[in-house]
OpenMM code with the backbone's topology and positions (N, CA, C; nanometers):
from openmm import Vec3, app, unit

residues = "UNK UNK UNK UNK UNK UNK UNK UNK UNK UNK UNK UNK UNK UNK UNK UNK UNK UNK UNK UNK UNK UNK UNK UNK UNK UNK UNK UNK UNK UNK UNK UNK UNK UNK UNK UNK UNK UNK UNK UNK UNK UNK UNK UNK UNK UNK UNK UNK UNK UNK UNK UNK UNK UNK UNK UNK UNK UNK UNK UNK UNK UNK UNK UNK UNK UNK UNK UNK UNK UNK UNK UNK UNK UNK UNK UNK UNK UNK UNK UNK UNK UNK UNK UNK UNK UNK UNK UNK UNK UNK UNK UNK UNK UNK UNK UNK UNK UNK UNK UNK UNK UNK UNK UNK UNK UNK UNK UNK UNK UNK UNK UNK UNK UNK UNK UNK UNK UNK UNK UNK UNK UNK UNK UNK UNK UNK UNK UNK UNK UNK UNK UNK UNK UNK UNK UNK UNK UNK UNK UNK UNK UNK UNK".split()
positions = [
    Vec3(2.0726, 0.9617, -2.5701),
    Vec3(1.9684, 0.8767, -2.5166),
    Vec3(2.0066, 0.8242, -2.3784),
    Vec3(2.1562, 0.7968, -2.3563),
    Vec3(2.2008, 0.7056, -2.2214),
    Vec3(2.2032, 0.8183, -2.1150),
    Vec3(2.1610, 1.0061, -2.1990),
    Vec3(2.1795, 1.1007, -2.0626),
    Vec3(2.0552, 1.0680, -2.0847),
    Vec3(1.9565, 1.0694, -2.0525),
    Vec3(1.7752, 1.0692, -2.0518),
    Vec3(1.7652, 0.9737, -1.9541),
    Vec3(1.8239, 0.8639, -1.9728),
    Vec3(1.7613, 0.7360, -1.9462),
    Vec3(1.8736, 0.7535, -1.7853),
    Vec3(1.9741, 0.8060, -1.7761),
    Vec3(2.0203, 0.8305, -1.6528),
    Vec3(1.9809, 0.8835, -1.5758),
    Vec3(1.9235, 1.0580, -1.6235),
    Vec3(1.8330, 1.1408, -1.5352),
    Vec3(1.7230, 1.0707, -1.4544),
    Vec3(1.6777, 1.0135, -1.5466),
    Vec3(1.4813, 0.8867, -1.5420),
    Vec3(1.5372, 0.8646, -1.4035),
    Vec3(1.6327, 0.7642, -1.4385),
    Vec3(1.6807, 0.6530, -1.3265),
    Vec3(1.7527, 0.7500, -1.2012),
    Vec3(1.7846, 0.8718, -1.1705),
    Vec3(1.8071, 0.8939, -1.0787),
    Vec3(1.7383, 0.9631, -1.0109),
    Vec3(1.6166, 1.0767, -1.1103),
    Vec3(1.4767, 1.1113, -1.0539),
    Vec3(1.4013, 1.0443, -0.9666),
    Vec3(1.3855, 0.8548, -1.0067),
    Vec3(1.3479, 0.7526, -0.9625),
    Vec3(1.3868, 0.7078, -0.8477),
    Vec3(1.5173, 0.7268, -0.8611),
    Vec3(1.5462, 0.6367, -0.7279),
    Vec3(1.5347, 0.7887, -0.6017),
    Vec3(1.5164, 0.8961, -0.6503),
    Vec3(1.5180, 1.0041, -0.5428),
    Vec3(1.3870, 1.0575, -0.4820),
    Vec3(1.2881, 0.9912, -0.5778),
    Vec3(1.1531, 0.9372, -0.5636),
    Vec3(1.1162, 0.8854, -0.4594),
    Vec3(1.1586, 0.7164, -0.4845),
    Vec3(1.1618, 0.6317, -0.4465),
    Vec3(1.2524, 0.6563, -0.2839),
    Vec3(1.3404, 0.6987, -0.2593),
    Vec3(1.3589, 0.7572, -0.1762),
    Vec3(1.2841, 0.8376, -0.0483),
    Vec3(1.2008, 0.9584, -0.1190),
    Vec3(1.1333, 0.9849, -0.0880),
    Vec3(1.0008, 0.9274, -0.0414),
    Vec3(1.0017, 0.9133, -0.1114),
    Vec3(0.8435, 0.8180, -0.0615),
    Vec3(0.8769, 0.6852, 0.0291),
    Vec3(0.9726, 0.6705, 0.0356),
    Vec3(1.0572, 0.5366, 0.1510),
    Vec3(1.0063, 0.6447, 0.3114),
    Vec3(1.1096, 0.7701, 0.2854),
    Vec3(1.1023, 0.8517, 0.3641),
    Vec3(0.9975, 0.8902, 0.4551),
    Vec3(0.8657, 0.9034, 0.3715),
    Vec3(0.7146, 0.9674, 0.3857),
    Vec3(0.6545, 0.8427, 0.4924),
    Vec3(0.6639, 0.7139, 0.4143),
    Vec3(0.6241, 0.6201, 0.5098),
    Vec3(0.6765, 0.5882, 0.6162),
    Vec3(0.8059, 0.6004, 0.6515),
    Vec3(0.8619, 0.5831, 0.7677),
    Vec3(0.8362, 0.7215, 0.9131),
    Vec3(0.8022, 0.8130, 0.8029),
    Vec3(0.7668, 0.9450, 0.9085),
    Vec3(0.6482, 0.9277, 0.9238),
    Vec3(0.5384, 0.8920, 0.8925),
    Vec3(0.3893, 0.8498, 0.9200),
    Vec3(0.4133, 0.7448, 0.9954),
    Vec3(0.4267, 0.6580, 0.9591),
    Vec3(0.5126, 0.5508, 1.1320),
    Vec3(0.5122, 0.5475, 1.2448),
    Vec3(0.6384, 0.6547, 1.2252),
    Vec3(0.6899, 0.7303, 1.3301),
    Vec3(0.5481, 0.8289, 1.4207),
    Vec3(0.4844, 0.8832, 1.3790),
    Vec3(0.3823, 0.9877, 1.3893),
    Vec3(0.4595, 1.1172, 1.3448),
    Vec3(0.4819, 1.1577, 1.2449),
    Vec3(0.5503, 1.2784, 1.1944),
    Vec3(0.4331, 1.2878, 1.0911),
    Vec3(0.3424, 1.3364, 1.1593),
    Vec3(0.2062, 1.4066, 1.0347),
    Vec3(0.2749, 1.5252, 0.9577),
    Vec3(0.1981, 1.5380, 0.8556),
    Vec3(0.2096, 1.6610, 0.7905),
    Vec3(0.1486, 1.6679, 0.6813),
    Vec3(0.0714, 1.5608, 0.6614),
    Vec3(-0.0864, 1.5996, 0.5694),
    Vec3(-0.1894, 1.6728, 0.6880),
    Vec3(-0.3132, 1.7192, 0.6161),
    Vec3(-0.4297, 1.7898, 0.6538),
    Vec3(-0.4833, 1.6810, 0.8000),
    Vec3(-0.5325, 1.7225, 0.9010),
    Vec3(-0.6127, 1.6709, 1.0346),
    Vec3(-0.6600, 1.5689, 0.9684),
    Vec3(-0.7831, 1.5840, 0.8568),
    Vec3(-0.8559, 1.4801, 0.8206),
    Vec3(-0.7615, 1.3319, 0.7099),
    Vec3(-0.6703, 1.3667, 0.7213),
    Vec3(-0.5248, 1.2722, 0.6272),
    Vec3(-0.5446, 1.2054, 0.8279),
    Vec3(-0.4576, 1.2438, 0.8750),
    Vec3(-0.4065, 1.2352, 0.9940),
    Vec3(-0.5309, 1.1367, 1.0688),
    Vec3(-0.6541, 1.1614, 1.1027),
    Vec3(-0.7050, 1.1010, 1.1297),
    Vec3(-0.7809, 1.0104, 1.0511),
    Vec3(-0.7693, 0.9948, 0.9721),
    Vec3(-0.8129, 0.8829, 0.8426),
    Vec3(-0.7012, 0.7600, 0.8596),
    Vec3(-0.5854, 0.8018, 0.8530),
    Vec3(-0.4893, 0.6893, 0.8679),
    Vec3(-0.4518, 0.6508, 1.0421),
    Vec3(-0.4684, 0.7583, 1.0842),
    Vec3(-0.4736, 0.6628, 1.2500),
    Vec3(-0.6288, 0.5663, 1.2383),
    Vec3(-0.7359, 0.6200, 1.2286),
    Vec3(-0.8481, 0.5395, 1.2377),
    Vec3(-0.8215, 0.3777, 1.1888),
    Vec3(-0.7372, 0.3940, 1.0513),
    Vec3(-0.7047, 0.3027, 0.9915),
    Vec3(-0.6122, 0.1635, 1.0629),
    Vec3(-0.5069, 0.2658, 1.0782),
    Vec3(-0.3863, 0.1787, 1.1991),
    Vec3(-0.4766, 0.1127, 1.2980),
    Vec3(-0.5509, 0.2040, 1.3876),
    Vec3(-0.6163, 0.1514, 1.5188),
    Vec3(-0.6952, 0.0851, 1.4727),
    Vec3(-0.8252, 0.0626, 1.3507),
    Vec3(-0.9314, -0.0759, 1.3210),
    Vec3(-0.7891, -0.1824, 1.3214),
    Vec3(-0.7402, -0.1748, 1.2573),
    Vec3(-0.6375, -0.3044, 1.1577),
    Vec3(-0.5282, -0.3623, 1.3130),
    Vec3(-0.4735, -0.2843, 1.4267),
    Vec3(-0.4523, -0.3413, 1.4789),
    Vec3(-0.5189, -0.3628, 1.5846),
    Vec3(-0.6309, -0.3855, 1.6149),
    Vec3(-0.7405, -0.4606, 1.6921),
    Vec3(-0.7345, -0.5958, 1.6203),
    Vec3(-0.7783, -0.5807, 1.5046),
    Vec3(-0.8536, -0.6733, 1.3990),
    Vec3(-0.7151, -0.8153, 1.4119),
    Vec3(-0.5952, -0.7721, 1.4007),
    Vec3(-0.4895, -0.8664, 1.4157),
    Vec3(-0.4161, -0.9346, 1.5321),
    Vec3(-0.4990, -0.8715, 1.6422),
    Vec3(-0.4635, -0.9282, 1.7575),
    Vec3(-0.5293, -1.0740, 1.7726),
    Vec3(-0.6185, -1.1047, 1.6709),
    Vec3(-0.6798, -1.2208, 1.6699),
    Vec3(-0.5569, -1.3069, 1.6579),
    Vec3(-0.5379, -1.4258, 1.7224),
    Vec3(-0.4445, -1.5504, 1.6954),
    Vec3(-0.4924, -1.6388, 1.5527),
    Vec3(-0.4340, -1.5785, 1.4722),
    Vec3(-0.4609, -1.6016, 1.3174),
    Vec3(-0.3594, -1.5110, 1.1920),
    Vec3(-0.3478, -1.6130, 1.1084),
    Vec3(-0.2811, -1.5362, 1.0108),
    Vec3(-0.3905, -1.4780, 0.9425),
    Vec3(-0.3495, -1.3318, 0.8077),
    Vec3(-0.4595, -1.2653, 0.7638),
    Vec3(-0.3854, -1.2232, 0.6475),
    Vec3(-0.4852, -1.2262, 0.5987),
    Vec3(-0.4597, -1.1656, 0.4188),
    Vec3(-0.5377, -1.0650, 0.4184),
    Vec3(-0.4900, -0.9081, 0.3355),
    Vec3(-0.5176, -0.8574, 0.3480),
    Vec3(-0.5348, -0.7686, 0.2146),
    Vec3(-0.6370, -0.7457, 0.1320),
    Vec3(-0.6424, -0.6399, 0.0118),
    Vec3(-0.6804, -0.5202, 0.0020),
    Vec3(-0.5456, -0.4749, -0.0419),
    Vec3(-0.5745, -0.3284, -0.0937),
    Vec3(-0.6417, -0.2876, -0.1949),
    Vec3(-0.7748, -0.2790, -0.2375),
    Vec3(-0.8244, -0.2441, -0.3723),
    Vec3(-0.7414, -0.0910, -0.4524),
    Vec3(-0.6924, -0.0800, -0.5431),
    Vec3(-0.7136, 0.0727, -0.5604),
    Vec3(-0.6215, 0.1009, -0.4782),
    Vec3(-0.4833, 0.0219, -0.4628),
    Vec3(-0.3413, 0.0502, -0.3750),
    Vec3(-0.2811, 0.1325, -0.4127),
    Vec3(-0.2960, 0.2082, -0.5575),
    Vec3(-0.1772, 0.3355, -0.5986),
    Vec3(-0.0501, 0.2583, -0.5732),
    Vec3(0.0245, 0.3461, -0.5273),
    Vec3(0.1812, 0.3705, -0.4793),
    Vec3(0.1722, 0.2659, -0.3745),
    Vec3(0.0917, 0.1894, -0.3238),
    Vec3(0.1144, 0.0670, -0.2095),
    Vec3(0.1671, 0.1415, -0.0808),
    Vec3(0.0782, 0.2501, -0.0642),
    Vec3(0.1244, 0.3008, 0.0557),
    Vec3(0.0669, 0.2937, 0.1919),
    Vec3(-0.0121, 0.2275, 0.1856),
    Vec3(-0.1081, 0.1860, 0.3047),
    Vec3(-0.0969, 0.0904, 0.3336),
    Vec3(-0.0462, -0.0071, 0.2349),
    Vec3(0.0169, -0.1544, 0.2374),
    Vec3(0.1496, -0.1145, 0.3334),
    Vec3(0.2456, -0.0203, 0.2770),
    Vec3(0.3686, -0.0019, 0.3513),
    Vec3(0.3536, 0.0461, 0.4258),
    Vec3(0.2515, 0.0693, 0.4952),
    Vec3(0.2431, 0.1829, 0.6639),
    Vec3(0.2140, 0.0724, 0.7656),
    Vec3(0.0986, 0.0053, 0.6840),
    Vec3(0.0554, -0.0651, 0.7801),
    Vec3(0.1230, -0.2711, 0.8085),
    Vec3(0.2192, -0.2949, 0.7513),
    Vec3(0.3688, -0.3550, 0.7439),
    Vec3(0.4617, -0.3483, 0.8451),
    Vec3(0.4724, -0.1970, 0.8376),
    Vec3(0.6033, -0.1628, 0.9287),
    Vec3(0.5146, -0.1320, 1.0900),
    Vec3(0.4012, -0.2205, 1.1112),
    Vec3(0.3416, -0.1980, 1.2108),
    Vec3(0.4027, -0.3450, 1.3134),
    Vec3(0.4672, -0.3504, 1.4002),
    Vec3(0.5032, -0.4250, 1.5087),
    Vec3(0.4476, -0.6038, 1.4634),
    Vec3(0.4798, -0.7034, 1.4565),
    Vec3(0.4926, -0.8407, 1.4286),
    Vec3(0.3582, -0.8406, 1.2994),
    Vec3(0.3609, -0.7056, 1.2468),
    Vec3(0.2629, -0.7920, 1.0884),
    Vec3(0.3126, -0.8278, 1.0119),
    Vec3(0.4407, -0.8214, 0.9568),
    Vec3(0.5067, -0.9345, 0.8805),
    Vec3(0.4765, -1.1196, 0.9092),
    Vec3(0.4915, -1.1230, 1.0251),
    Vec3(0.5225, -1.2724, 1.0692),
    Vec3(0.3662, -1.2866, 1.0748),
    Vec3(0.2162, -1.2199, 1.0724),
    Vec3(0.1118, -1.2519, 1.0237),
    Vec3(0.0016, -1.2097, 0.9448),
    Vec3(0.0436, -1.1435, 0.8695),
    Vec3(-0.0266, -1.0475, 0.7963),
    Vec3(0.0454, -1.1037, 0.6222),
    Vec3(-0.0513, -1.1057, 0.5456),
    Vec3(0.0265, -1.0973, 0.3828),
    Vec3(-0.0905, -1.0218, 0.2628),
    Vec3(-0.0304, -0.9187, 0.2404),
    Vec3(-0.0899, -0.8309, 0.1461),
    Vec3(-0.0631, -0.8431, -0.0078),
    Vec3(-0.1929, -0.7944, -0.0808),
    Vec3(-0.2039, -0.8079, -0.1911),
    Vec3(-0.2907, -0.6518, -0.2254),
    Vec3(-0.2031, -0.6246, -0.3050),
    Vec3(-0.2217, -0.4847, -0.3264),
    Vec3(-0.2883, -0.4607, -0.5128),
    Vec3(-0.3957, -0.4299, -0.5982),
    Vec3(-0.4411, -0.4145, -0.6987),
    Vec3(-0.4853, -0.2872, -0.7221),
    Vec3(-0.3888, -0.2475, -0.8470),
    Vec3(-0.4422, -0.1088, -0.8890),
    Vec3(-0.4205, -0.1298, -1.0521),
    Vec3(-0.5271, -0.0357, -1.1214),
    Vec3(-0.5162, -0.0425, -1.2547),
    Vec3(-0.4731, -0.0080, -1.3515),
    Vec3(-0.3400, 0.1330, -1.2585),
    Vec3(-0.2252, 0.1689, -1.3205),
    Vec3(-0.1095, 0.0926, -1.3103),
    Vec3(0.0024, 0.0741, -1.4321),
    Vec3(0.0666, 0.0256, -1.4716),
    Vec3(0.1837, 0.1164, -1.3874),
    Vec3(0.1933, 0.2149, -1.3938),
    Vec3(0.2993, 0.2540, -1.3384),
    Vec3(0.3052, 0.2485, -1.2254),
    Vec3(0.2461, 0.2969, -1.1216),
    Vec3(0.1773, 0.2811, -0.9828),
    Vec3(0.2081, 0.1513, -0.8952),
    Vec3(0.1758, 0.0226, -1.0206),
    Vec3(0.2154, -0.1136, -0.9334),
    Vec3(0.3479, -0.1280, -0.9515),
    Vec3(0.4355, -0.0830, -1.0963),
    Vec3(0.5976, -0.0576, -1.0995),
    Vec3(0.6577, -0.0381, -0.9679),
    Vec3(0.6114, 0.0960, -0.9594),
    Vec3(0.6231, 0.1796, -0.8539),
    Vec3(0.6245, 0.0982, -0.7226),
    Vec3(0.5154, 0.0676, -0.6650),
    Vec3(0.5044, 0.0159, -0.5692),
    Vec3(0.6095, -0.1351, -0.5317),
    Vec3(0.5841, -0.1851, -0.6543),
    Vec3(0.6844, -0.3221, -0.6386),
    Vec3(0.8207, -0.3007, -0.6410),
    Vec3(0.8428, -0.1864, -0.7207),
    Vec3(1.0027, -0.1057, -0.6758),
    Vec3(1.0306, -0.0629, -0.4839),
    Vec3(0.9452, -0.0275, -0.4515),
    Vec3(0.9743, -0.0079, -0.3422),
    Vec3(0.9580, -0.0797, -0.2442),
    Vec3(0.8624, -0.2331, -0.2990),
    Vec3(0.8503, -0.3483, -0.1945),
    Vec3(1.0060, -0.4090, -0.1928),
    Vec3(1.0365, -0.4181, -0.3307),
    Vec3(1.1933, -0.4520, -0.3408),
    Vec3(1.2952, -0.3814, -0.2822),
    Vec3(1.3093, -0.2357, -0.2590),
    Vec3(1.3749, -0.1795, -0.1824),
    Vec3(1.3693, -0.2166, -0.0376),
    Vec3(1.2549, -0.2298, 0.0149),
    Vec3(1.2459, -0.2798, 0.1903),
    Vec3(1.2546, -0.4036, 0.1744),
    Vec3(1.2416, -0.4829, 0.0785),
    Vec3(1.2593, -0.6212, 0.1246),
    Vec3(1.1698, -0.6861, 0.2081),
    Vec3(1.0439, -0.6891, 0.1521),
    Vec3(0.9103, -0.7273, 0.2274),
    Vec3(0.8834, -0.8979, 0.1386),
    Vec3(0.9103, -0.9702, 0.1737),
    Vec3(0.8213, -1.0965, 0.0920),
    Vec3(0.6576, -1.0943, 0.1836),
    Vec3(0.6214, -1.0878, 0.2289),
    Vec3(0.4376, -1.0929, 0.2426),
    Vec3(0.3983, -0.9879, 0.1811),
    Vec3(0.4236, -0.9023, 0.0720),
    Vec3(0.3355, -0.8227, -0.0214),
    Vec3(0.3468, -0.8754, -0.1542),
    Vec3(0.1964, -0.8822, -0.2380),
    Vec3(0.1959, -0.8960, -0.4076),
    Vec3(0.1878, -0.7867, -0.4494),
    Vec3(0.1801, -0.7462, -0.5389),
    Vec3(0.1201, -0.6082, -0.6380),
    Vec3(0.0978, -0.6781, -0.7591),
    Vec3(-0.0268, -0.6675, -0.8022),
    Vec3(-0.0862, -0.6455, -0.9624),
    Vec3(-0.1462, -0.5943, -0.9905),
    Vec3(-0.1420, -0.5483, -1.1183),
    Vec3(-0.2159, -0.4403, -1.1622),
    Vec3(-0.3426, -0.5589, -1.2455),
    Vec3(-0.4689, -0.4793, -1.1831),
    Vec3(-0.5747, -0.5054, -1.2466),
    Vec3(-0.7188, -0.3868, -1.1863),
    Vec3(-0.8196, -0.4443, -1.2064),
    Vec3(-0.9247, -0.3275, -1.2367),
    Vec3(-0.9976, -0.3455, -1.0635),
    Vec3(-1.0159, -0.2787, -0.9821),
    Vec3(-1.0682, -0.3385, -0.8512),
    Vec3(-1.2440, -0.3106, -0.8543),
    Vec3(-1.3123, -0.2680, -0.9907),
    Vec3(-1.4739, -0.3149, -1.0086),
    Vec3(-1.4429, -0.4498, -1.0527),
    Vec3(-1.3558, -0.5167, -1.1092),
    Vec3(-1.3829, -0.6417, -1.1485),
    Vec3(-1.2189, -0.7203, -1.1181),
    Vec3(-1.2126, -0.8127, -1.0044),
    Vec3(-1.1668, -0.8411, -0.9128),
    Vec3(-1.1714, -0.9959, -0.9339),
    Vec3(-1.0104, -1.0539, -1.0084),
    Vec3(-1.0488, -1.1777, -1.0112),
    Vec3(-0.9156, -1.2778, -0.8959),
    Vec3(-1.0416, -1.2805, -0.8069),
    Vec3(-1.0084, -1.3498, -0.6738),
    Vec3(-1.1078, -1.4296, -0.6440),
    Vec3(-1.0619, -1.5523, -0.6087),
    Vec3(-1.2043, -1.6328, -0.5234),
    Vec3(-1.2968, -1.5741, -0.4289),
    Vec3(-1.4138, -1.5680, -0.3853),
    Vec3(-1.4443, -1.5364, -0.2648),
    Vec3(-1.3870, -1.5505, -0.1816),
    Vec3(-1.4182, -1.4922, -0.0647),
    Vec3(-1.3894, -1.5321, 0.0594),
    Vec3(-1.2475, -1.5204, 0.0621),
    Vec3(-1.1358, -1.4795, -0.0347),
    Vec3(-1.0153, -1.4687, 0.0179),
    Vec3(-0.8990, -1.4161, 0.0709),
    Vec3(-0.9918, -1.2585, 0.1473),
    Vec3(-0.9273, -1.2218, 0.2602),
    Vec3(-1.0405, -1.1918, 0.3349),
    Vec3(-0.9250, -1.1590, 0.4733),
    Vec3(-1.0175, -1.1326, 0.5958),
    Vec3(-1.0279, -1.0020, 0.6149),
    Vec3(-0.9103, -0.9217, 0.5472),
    Vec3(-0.9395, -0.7978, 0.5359),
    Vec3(-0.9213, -0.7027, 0.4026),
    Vec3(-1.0183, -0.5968, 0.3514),
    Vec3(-1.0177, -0.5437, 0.2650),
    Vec3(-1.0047, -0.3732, 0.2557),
    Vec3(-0.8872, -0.3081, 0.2071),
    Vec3(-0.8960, -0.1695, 0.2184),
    Vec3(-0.9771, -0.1538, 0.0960),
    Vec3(-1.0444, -0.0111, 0.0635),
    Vec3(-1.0396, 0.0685, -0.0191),
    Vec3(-1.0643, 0.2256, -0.0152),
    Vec3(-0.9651, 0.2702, 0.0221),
    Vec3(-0.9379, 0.3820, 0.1019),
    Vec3(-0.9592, 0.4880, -0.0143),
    Vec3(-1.0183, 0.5496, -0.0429),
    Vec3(-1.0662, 0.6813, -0.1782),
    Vec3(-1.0793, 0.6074, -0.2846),
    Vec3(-1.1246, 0.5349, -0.2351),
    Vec3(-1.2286, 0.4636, -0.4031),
    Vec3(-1.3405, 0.4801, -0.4540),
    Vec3(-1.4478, 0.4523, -0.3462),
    Vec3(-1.5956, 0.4987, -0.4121),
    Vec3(-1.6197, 0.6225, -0.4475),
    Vec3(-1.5517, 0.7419, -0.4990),
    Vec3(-1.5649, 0.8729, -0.5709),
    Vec3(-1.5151, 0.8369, -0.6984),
    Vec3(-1.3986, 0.7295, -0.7526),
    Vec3(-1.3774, 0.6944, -0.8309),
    Vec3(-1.4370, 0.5951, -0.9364),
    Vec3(-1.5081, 0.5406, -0.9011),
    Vec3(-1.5913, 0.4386, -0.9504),
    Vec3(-1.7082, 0.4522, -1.0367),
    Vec3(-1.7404, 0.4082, -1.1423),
    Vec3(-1.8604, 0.4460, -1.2569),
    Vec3(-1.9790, 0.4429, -1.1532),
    Vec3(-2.0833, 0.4758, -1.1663),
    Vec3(-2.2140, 0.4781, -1.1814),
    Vec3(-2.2757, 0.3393, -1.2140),
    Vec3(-2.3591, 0.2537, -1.1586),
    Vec3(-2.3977, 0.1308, -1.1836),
    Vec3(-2.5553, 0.1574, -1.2054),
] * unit.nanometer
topology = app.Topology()
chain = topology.addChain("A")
for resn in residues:
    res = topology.addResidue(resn, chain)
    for name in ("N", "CA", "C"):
        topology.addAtom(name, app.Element.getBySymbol(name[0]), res)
């Protein structure tokens, strides 16, 4: 059982690794998803840093954060730590693991992760200024 549970844990951290890796090369500009990846997440970068040049702090939600990787791209973007604080909700259990494993690896305090449902969203109004939900509405029931 203690070889299983070793493999897990070093699959994980080589994972986790990886995907440390992925975000820091998107960063960087080291594309290597499809044009339309590529320009989906620059579009993204360029709204979000306009939007923060405002003299204001900002909260910011990720609906439907997965792996918290849009949270971590857009972080390691030049003084958004010191005004930016993210809250990241997805409705997989492993996914927010995941993600909070790797907020703990960089050592970010302005990110949350919880897992909950992002059709039903229990937050006050009004309490961010900005909201991702980056490949969500294909996912979503029928109303």
């Amino acid at each position: 059982m203690n070889e299983i549970y070793d493999l897990y844990k070093r699959r994980f951290k080589i994972s986790l690794e990886q995907f440390k890796d992925s975000v820091f090369q998107r960063n960087l500009g080291s594309y290597t998803k499809s044009y339309e990846t590529y320009k989906k997440l620059k579009n993204i970068v360029t709204c979000f840093k306009q939007e923060i040049k405002k003299d204001k702090l900002f909260k910011v939600l990720d609906a439907r954060c997965g792996n918290g990787y849009h949270i971590f791209l857009l972080n390691m973007l030049k003084e958004v730590k010191e005004k930016v604080s993210f809250d990241g909700v997805d409705i997989s259990e492993l996914e927010i693991e995941f993600a909070r494993e790797v907020n703990n690896s960089f050592g970010f305090n302005n990110i949350n992760f919880r897992v909950g449902d992002a059709e039903h969203l229990e937050f006050p109004q009004n309490s961010f200024d900005i909201i991702l939900c980056n490949d969500v509405l294909e996912h979503l029931k029928k109303t």
